[in-house]
C-alpha positions as CSV (number, residue, x, y, z in Angstrom):
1,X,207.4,113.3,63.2
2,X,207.7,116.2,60.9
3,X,210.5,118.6,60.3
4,X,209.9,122.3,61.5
5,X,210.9,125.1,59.2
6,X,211.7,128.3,59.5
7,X,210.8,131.5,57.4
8,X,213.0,134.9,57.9
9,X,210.1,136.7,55.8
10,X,211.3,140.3,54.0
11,X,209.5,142.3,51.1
12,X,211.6,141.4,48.8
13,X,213.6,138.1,49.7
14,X,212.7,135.1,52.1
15,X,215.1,133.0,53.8
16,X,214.0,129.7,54.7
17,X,216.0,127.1,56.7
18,X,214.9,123.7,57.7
19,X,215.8,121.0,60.6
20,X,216.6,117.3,59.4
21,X,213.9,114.2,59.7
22,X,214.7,113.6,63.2
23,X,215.1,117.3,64.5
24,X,218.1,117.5,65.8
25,X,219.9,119.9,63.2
26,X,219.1,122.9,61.9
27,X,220.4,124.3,58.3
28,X,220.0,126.3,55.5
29,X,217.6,125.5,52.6
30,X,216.8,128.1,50.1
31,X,215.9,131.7,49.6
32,X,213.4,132.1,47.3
33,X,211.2,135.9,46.4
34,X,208.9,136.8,49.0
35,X,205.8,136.9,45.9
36,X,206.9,132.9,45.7
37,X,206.8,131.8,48.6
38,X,203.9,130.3,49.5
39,X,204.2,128.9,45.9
40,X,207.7,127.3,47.4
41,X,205.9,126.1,50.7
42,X,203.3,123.9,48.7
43,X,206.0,122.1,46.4
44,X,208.2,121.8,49.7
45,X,205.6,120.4,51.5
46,X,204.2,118.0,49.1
47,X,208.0,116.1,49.1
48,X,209.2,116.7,52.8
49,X,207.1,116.3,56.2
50,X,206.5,119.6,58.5
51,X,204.9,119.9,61.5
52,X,205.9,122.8,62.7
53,X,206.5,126.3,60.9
54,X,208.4,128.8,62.9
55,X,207.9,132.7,61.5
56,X,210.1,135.5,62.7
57,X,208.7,138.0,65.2
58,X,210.2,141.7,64.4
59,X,210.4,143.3,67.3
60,X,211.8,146.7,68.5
61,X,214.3,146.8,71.2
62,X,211.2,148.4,73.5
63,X,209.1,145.5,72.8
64,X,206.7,146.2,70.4
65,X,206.1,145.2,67.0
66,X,208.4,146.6,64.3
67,X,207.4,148.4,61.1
68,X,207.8,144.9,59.1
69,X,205.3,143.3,61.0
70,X,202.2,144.6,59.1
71,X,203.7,142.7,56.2
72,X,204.2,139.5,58.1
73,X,201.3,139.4,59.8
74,X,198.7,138.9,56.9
75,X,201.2,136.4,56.1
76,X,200.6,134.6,59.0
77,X,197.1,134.6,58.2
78,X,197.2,133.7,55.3
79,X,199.8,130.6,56.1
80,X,197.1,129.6,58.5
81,X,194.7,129.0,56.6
82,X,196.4,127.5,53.6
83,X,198.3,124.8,56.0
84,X,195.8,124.5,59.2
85,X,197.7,120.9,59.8
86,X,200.9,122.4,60.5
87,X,201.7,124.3,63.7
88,X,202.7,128.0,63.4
89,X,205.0,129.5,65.7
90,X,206.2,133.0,66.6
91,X,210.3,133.5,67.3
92,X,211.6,136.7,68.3
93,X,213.9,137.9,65.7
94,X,215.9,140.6,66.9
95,X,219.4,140.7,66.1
96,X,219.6,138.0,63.7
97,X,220.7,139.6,61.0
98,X,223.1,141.3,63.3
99,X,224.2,137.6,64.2
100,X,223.8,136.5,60.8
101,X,226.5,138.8,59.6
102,X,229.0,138.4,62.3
103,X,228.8,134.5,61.4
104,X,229.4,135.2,57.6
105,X,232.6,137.2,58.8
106,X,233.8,134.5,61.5
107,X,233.4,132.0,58.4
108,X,236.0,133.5,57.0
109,X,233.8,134.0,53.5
110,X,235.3,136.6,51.3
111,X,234.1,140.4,51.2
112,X,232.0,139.6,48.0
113,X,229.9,136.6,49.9
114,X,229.6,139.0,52.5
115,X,227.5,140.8,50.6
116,X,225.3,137.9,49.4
117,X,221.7,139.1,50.6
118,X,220.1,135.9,50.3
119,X,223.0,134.4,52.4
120,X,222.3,136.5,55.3
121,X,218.6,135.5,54.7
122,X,218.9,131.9,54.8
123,X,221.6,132.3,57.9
124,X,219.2,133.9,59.5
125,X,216.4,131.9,59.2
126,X,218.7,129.1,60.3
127,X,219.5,132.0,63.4
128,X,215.8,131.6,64.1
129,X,215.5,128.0,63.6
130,X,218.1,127.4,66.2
131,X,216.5,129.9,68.8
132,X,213.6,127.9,68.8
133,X,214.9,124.7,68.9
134,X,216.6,125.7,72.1
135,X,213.1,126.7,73.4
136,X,212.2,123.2,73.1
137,X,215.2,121.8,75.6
């Protein structure tokens, strides 16, 4: 059985967390630029065992798709058919950066950190990561 990662895609930035070997916990592995990523994916992927890739959803608070979606979802396609052995899920995304941030304060992390972009990236892919994992109980 494969790990199952997660991708909190952006323009610019991609956080990417990443459950251990046996699935049970989720962390934090990397944030690497968007225009590398699916470089990132390949290496990752030759070295580590995934089954499952978990994308965020951008969604509006009415339901429909946000703005950042016709980014993601060429993405999607194109993850699709570059790793058809590997299951590709959506998870609603909304909030997580909200939730991201509030964990960076509750840390304790100094105001600097706080500002740490690619922090909040790979906390919220690790956000996501978790929100589907609970799907799966």
């Amino acid at each position: 059985m494969g790990r199952i990662l997660a991708i909190d895609y952006g323009t610019k930035r991609t956080g990417i967390a990443v459950t251990d070997p046996l699935r049970i916990v989720p962390g934090a592995l990397d944030t690497v630029p968007t225009h590398t990523l699916v470089d990132f994916l390949t290496e990752y992927f030759k070295k580590e065992p995934v089954d499952t890739i978990v994308i965020g959803y951008a969604k509006n608070m009415d339901n429909t798709d946000a703005a950042s979606m016709k980014q993601i979802h060429p993405f999607v396609n194109r993850i699709k058919k570059l790793f058809p052995d590997k299951e590709l899920v959506m998870q609603d995304e909304r909030f997580t950066s909200v939730l991201a941030h509030r964990t960076i304060l509750d840390s304790g992390i100094g105001r600097m950190a706080r500002r740490d972009k690619p922090l909040v990236d790979r906390i919220s892919a690790t956000i996501i990561l978790q929100s589907y994992m609970d799907t799966l109980k």
